[in-house]
Structures are given as C-alpha cells and as structure tokens.
C-alpha positions in Angstrom: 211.6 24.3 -90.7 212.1 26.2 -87.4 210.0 29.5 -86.6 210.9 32.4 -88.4 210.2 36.0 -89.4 208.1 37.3 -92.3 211.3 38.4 -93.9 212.1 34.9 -93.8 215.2 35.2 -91.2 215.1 32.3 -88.6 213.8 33.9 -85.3 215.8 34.8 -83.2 213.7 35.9 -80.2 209.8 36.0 -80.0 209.0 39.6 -79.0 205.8 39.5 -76.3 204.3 42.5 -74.5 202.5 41.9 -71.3 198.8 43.4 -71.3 198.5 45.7 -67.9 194.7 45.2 -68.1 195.3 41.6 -67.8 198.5 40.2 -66.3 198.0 36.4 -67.5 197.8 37.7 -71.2 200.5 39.1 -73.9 200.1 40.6 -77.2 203.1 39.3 -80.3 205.1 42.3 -81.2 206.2 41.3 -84.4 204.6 38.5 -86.5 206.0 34.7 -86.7 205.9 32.0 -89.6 206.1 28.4 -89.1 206.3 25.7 -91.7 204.9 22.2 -91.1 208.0 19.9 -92.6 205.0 17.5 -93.2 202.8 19.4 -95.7 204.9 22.4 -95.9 202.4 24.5 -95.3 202.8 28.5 -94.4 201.4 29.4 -90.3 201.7 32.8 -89.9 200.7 34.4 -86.5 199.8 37.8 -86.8 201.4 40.8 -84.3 199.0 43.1 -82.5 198.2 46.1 -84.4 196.7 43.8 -87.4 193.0 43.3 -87.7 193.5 39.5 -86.8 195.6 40.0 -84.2 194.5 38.8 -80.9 196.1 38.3 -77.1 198.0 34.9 -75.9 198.5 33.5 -72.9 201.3 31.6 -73.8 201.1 27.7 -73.0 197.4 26.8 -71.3 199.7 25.3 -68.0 197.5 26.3 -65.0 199.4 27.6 -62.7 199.4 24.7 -60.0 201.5 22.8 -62.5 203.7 25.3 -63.2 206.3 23.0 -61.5 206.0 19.9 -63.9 205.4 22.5 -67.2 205.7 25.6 -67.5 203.6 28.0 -69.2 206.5 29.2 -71.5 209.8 28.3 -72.5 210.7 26.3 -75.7 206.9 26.4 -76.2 206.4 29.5 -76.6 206.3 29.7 -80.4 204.2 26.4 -80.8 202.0 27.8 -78.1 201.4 31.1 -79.7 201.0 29.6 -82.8 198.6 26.9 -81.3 196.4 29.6 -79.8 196.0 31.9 -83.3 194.8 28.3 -84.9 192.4 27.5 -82.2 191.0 31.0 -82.8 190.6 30.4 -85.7 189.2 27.1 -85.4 186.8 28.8 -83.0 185.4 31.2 -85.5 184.6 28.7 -88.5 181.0 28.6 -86.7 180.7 24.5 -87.5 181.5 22.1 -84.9 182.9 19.4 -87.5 185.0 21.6 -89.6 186.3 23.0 -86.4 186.9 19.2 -84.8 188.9 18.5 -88.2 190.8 21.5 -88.5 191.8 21.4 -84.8 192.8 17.6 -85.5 195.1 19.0 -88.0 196.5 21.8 -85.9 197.1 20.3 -82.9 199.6 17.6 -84.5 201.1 21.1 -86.1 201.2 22.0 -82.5 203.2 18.6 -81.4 205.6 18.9 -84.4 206.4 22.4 -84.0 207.2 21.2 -80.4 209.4 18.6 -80.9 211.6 21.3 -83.5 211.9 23.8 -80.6 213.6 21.0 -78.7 211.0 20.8 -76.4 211.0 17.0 -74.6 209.4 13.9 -76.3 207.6 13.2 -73.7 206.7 16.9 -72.3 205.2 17.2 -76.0 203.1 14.1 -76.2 201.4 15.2 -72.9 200.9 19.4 -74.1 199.6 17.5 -77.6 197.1 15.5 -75.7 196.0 18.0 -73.5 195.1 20.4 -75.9 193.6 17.4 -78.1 191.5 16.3 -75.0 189.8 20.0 -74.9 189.2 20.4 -78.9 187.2 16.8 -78.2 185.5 18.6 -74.6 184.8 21.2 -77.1 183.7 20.5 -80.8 184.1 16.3 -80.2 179.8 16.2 -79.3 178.8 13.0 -77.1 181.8 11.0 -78.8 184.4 13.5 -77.7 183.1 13.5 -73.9 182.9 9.8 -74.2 186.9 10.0 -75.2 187.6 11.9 -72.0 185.4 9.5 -69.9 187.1 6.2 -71.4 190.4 8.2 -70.6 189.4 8.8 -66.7 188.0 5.4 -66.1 191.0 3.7 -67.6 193.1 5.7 -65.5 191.2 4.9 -62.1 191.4 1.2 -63.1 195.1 1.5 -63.5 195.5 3.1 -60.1 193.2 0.1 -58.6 195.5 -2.5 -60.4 198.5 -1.1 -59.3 197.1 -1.1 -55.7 195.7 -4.6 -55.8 198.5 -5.6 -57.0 200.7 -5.6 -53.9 198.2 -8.3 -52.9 197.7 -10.3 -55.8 200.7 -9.6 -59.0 198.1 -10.8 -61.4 196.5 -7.5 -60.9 198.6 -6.0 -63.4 196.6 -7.4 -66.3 194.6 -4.2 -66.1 197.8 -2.1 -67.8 197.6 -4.3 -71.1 193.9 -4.4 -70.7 193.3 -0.8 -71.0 195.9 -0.6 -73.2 194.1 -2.5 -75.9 190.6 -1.2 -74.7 191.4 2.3 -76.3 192.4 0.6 -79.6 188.0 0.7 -79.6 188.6 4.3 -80.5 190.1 4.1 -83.9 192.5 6.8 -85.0 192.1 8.7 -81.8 193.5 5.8 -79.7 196.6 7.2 -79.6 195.1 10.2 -77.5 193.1 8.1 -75.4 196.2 5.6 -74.6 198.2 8.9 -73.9 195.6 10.6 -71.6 194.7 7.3 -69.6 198.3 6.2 -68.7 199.5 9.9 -67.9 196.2 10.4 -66.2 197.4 6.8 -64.0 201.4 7.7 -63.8 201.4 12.0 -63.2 198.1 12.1 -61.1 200.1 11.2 -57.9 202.6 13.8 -58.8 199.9 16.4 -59.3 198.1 16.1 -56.2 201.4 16.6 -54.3 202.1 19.6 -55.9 198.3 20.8 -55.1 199.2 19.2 -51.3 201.8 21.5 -51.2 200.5 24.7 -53.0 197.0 25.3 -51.8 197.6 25.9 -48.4 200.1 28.6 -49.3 197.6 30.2 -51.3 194.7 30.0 -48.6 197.6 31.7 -46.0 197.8 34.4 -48.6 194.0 34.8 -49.2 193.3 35.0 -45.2 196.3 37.6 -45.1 194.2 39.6 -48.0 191.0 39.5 -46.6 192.6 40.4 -43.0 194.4 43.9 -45.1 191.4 44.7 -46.7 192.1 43.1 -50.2 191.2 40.7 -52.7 191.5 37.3 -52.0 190.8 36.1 -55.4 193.6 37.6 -56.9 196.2 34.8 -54.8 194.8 32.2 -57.5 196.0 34.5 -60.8 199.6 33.9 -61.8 200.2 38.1 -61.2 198.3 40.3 -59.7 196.2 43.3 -61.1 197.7 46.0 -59.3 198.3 48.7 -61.9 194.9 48.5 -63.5 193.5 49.0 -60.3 195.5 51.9 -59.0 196.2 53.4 -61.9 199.9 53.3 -61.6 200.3 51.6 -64.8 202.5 49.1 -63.5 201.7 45.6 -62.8 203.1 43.7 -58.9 204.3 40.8 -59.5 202.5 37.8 -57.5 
C-alpha cells in the first residue's frame, strides 16, 4: 500500500520544513504511514512537535552524486521513513538486535521504493548502500569483511576488464566473483550488488568528482580571498542566516 496519512487518506504531498540552524536537515510537518504489502505491518514516522520526532536529511546521496541520485524525489517518503527506522535501530543499545532489525527495515526501505516508482535499478543500488553501512555499523568483523569482499571483487573486475583487451579470457573474473560472493550466504545478494556497481558506476563517479572538485576548490580560494569560510563550499547550502541572524538561509 502506498504512503499515506494518519487519517488513512493516500498522501498526497509530504510536508518538509527546512531547519535554518542546519541547511542539509528538514523536520516532517505532518506524520506519514506506510504499510509493508509483505507483512502488512503499520510504519508510522512521527512529525516534529512529537516526543519521537527527530530531523531528516532526506536520501543519504552525498552531494558529489547528486547528478546520478539525487537526495530527494520519489524517495523521499522511503527515505524519511528509512531514517526514523535507523533511529530507531540506533537506540535499541544491542549491536545484534540492531543488525536484524536494520536487515528487516532496509528491505522495507527497497519495497517502499519500488511503490513510489522509483527505478529498479536506482533502488537496488539506494537498498545496498544503506545495507552496506548497517553492516560498517552493527555487522562486527563479519560486516567489514562484507564491504572488503565487495571492494576487492570490484578492483578484480576492473583488472579483468582491462586485461581483457589483451587476452578475452580475462573475463572469467565476472562469473568468478560472481559465484565467490555466493560464500556469504543470505547476504550474497548485497555483496553481488555492491561489487558489480562498485566495478560498472566507479568510472562514472570519478568523472563526476573530475569535474566537480575543481569548481569547488575555485569557490573555496574565492572565500578565503573575501574573508569567508571555505568549508562551507562542500555543504549542499550554505549557513548564512544562522550566522547573520537574518533568519534566512543563501542558497549554495
């Protein structure tokens, strides 16, 4: 069942407030419900104002990738919902209920995806991405050993393919690795998605970092030349209005 209200009317636009203290963070105005179709469970994200209430900052997307996916969209829901779960993932103070429970809510979060329309593919990779840093953080030696497996496998892919304009038998390495993360049981699917994006979107990713840094590094010299603050060029806005008490944020 798609998002909806806590009057139980299908929502029709997901009210955000931008914080002036912090430009990269919103606050829900008014609470949301989502319904897993595969348990039916009730996920209901609160709306600030109520004691569990807590910021969002939409879809984790730093902002050098902005150009492949953005931080909100047809996310936007899933994302705030994902956030209120990790939260409260977070707070459970036990690494292994927290591993299990973010298992659980991060295929809530690839579901919930794939009903706002967003992309097959685009949710995969936002469902492994956020799985990759619930293993960084609650997975223990196992879960960094996930994310190392992942990173190797996509290095070896990138060597293949190279090698392979040599020698065509190079290409064994993409079924290789392929069946190497079937060693990880029931999180092979995460591994096999992390390695072969890893291999096929790294390229894409450094371009976009080719072409974004020195832009920001222009900006930064031009800030420290003006007397300002060079580390605010990396933040996707600016904190202008907390600074200079206009109350108004400028827009980066």
């Amino acid at each position: 069942m798609p998002f909806h209200t806590d009057d139980g009317h299908r929502l029709a636009e997901l009210g955000l407030a931008q914080r002036p203290a912090d430009a990269a963070s919103f606050e829900l105005t008014a609470a949301i419900v989502y319904v897993d179709p595969e348990t039916g469970r009730n996920y209901r994200v609160p709306a600030r104002g109520e004691a569990s209430a807590a910021p969002t900052d939409l879809a984790s997307v730093p902002s050098p990738l902005w150009g492949l996916i953005a931080s909100y969209g047809r996310q936007s829901a899933p994302a705030v919902l994902h956030d209120a779960r990790s939260r409260a993932a977070a707070a459970l103070g036990d690494r292994r209920a927290a591993l299990e429970q973010r298992r659980v809510d991060d295929r809530v979060f690839r579901t919930a995806l794939r009903e706002q329309g967003v992309p097959r593919l685009r949710a995969r990779l936002m469902w492994a991405w956020v799985s990759a840093d619930r293993e960084r953080e609650f997975g223990g030696v196992p879960g960094w050993l996930v994310l190392g497996q992942s990173v190797v496998g996509a290095l070896v892919l990138v060597a293949g393919t190279i090698a392979a304009f040599s020698n065509p038998l190079w290409l064994v390495a993409w079924p290789l690795v392929g069946l190497a993360s079937l060693v990880r049981g029931r999180l092979a699917p995460l591994v096999a998605t992390l390695t072969f994006s890893l291999a096929l979107l790294g390229p894409l990713v450094l371009v976009q970092l080719a072409a974004l840094v020195p832009f920001r590094l222009v900006e930064a010299a031009v800030e420290l030349v003006t007397g300002g603050r060079p580390g605010d060029v990396w933040r996707p806005t600016v904190r202008g209005g907390a600074r200079d008490g206009r109350g108004g944020e400028d827009q980066g």
